[in-house]
GUBASE-670544 format. One record per residue (C-alpha): residue in three letters; x, y, z. Coordinates in steps of 0.001 Angstrom, whole numbers, padded with zeros to 6 digits, always signed. Layout:
# GUBASE-670544
ALAXYZ/...
This chain:
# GUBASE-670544
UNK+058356-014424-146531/UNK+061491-014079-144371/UNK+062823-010159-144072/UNK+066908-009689-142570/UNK+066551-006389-141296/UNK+070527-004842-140692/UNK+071074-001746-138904/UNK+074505-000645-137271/UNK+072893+002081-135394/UNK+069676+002126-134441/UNK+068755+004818-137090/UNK+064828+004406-137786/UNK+065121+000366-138280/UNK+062977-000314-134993/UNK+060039+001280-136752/UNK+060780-000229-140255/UNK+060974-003688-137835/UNK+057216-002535-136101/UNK+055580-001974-139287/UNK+056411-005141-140761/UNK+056274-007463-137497/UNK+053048-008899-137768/UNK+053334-009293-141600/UNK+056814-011317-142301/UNK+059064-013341-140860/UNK+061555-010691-139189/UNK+065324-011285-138245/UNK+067226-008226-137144/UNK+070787-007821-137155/UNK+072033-004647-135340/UNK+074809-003554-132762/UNK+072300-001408-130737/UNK+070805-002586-127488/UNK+067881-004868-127265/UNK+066422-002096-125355/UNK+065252-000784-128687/UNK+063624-003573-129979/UNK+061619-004086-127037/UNK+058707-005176-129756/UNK+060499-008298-131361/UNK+061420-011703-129561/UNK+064649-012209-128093/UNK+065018-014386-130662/UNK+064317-012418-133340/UNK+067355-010287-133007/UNK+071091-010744-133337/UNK+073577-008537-131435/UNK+076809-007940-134116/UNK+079686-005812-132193/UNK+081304-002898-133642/UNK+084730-002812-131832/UNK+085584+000363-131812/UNK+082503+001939-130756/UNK+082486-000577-127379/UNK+085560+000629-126628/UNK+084675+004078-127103/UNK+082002+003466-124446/UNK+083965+001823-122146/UNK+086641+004103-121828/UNK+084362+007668-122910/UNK+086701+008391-126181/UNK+085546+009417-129134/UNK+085557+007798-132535/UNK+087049+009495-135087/UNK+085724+008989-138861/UNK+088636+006133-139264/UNK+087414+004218-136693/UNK+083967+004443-137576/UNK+084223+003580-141337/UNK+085788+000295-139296/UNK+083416-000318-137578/UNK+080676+000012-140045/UNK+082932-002172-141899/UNK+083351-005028-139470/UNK+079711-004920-138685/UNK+078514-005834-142348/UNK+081327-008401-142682/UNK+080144-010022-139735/UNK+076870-009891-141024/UNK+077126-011093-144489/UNK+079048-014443-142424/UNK+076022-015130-140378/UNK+072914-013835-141796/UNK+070281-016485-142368/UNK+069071-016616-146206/UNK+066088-014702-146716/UNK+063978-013688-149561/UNK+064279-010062-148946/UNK+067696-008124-146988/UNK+066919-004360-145937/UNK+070121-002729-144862/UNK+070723+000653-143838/UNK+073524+002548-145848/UNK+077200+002272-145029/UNK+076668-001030-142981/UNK+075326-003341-145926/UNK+077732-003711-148861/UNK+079126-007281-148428/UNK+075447-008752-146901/UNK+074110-006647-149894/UNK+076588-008560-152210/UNK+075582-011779-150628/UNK+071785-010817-150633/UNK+072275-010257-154877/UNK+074556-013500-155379/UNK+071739-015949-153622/UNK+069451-014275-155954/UNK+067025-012611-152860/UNK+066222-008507-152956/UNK+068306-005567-151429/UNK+066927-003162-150067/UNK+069148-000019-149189/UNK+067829+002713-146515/UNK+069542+005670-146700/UNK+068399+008937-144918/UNK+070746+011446-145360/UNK+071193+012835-149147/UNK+073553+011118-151713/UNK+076903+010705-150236/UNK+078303+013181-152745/UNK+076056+016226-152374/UNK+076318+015785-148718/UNK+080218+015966-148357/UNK+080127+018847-151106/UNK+077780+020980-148943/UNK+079715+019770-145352/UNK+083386+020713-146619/UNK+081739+023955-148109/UNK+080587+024302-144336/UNK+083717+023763-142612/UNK+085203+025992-145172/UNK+082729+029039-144008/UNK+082947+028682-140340/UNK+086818+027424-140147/UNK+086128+024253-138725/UNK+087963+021049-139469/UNK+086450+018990-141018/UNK+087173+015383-141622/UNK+085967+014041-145126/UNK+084831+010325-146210/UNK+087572+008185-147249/UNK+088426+007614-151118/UNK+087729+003520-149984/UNK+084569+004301-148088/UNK+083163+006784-150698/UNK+083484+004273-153246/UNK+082055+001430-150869/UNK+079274+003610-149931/UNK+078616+004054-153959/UNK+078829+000587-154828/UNK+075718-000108-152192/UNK+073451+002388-153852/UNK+074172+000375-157556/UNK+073726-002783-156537/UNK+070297-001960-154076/UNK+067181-002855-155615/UNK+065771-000320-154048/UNK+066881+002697-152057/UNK+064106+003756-149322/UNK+064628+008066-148657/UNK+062699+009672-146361/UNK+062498+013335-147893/UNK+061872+014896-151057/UNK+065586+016720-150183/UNK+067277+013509-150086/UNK+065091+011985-152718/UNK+066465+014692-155204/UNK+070327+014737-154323/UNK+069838+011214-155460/UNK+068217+012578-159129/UNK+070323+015070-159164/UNK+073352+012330-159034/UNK+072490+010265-161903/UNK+069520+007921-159851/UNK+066245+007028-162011/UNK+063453+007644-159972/UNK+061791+004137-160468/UNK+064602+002980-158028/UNK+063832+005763-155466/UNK+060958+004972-152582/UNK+059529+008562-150501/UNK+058816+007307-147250/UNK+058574+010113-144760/UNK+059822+008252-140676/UNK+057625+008848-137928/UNK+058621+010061-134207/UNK+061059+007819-132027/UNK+058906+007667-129082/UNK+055453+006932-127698/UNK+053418+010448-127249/UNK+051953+010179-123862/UNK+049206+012818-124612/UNK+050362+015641-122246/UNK+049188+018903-123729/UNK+051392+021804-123596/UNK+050584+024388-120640/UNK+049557+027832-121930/UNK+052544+029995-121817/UNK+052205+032265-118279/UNK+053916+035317-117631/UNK+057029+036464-119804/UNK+059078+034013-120085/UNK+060056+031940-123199/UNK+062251+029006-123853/UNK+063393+028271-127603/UNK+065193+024651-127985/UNK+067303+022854-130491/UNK+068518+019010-130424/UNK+071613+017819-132505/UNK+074470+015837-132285/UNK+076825+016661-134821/UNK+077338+020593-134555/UNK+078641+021187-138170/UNK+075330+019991-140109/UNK+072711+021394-137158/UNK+073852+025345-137750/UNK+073758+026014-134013/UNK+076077+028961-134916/UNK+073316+030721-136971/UNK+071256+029708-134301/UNK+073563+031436-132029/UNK+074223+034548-133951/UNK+070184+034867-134030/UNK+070250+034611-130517/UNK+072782+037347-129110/UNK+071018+039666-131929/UNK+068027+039077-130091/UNK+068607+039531-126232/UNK+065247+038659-125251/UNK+064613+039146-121232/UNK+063511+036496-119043/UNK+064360+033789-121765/UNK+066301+030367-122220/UNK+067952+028725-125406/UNK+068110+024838-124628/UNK+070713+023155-126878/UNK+070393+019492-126189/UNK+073792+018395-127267/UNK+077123+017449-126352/UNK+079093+020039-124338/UNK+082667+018386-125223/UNK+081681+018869-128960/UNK+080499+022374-128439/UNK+084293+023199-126729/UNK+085759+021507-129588/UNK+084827+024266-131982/UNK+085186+027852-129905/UNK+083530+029598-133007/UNK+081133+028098-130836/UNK+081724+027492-127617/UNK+082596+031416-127360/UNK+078670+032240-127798/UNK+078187+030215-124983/UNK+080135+029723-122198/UNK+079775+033087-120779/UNK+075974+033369-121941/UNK+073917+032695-118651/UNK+070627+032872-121128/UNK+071615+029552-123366/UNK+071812+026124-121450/UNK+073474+022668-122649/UNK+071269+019818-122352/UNK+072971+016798-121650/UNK+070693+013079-121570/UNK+067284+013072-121074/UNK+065724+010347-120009/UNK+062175+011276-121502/UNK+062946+013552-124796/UNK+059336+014720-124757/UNK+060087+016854-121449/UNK+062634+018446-123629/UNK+059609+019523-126183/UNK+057360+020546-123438/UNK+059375+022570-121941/UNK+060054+024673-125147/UNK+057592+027592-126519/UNK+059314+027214-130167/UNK+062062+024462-131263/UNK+064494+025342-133918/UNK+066630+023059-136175/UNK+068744+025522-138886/UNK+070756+022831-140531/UNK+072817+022996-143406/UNK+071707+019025-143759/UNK+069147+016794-142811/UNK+068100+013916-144489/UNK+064833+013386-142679/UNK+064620+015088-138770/UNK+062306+013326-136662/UNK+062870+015940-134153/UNK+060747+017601-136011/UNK+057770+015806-135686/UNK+058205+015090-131887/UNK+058476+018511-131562/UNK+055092+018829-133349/UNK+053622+016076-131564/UNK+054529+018085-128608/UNK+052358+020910-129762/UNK+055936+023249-129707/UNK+055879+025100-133548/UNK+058956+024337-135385/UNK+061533+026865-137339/UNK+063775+024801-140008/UNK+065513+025018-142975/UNK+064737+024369-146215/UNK+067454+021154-146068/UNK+065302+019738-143066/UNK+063622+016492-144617/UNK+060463+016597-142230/UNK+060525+020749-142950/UNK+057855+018996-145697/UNK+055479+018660-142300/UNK+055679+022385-141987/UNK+052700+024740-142673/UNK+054797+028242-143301/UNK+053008+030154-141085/UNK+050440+028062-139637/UNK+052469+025554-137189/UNK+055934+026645-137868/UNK+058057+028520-140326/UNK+060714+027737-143332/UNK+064187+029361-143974/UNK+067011+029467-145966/UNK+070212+027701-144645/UNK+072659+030002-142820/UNK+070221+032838-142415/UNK+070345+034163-138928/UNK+068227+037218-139613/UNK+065270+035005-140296/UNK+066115+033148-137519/UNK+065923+036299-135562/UNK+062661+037373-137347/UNK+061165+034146-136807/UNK+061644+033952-132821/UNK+061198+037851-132014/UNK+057529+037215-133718/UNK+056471+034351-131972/UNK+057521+035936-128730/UNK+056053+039410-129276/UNK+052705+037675-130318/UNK+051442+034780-127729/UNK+048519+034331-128950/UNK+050048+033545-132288/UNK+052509+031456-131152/UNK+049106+029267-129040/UNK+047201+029051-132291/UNK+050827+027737-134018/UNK+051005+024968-130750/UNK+047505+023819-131655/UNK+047872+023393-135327/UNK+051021+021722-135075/UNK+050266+018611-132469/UNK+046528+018474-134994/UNK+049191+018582-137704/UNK+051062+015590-136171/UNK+047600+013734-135020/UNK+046700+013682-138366/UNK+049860+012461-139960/UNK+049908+009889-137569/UNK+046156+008328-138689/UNK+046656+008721-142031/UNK+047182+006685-144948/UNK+050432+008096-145674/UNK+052220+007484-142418/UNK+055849+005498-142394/UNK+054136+002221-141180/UNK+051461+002309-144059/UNK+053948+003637-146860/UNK+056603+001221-145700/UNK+054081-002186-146157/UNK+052777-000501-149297/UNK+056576-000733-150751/UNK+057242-004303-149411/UNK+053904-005354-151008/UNK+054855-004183-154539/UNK+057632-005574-154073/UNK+056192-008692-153128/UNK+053773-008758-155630/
């Protein structure tokens, strides 16, 4: 049974490509570095270029959302030219319209994996957004929208990773029969190291995101001058020139000795350890693996109700649930966990148990995902 597997980004495809490795006969397109497919041959993987985005690495530029509707275009063009045939293509959304075209024509099966909620709902609730806090906001294309619909018609089957995306795609029209749950994993290896018990006073809350609009970091923010906690830190592992881009932001921080920009980090489960609590209040996220290496980390987790791994969450035992754009809760949330220690240790334990768990079970990404291919199969 030969499997294409086409990914622009890397996205969660190198653990869709583990799972299925020793099972089918695996080719992987992708413009990422081999780096991240350390666990296929050399041979099993094809590099496709996106232009724009080597550029923007070469010369440290951004890409704006022209230039990377090109590039996702110019990567699935290339793709659909030189793909081998295959009995089965799984492409990840907005790179795999013409391959998925080609995939349909030759009569094989297309699979489409799409994280983040139906294209539709998502811009609705991200112009709403920019709308609130007065940030520009740059929408999909009328071409690109209509590209991005076309994949999820012609799919066979569209692979989700949340119930929250799962429904934006019900709530658009979708029957369910073409809908598959299957909640992603973490994006590392979890060397074991157990959190230290907290000593003293201090306390350290942290937050990971790239793309400052969807991750809330101003209710985040808000939360956190309310708050004035002594002897504490708020990591946000980000990118400073985004945060200066938006001073609705930027404003909160720059003067704020207590909240610290993260920058790269070579090992992203330092980043966990060194947190007592981890926060994500976005207004969207189709899945948030951050989540679960958080967990994994034994730090308890606060996140929104539009979180897609906020499913992982035990209100109350290893983390909480809020509302979108509710910095009071935040607030509530945070001043708990630090006022009661010994809550917030019980929370660390049941949250890495939580992850072990998930991990071992029947229900993890790498036994769901096989379970789909085989009905599929079959």
């Amino acid at each position: 049974m030969k499997i294409n597997i086409s990914s622009g980004l890397r996205f969660n495809a190198p653990q869709t490509a583990r799972a299925l490795k020793n099972e089918y006969d695996l080719k992987i397109y992708s413009s990422s570095p081999f780096k991240y497919w350390s666990d296929m041959d050399s041979n099993q993987v094809s590099f496709i270029p996106m232009p724009y985005k080597i550029i923007s690495k070469l010369f440290n530029a951004g890409r704006g959302r022209s230039r990377k509707e090109m590039d996702a275009t110019i990567f699935d063009w290339i793709t659909s030219k030189t793909m081998r045939e295959c009995d089965i293509f799984h492409g990840w959304a907005t790179f795999s319209l013409l391959s998925g075209r080609k995939q349909k024509e030759e009569g094989g099966v297309f699979i489409l994996d799409r994280a983040c909620p139906h294209v539709k709902f998502q811009e609705n609730l991200l112009v709403e957004e920019s709308s609130n806090l007065g940030i520009e906001y740059s929408p999909v294309s009328n071409g690109f929208m209509d590209r991005m619909l076309e994949e999820y018609y012609i799919a066979d089957k569209i692979v989700v990773p949340s119930q929250y995306t799962y429904d934006s795609f019900v709530e658009n029209g979708f029957n369910k029969d073409k809908l598959f749950l299957a909640p992603l994993d973490v994006n590392f290896i979890f060397s074991g190291v157990k959190k230290k018990s907290n000593i003293g006073n201090s306390f350290t809350v942290g937050s990971v995101g790239g793309n400052v609009l969807r991750k809330g970091f101003i209710y985040l923010l808000e939360a956190w001058e309310h708050l004035s906690i002594p002897n504490s830190k708020l990591l946000l592992k980000t990118s400073k020139n985004e945060l200066k881009k938006h001073p609705i932001l930027w404003d909160k921080i720059k003067n704020n000795p207590t909240v610290e920009v993260v920058g790269y980090v070579e090992n992203i489960e330092e980043f966990y350890l060194r947190c007592d609590v981890f926060c994500l209040p976005s207004i969207d996220e189709g899945f948030g693996m951050v989540v679960l290496e958080s967990m994994a980390c034994g730090t308890p987790v606060i996140a929104t109700c539009n979180v897609g791994s906020s499913s992982f969450i035990v209100d109350g035992e290893n983390g909480y649930i809020i509302p979108i754009r509710d910095s009071d809760s935040i607030a509530n949330k945070i001043e708990f966990l630090y006022k009661n220690r010994s809550e917030l240790q019980l929370m660390s334990g049941n949250a890495s148990q939580h992850y072990v768990d998930y991990s071992l079970s029947k229900t993890n990404y790498k036994n769901i995902i096989r379970k789909m291919y085989s009905s599929l199969i079959s």
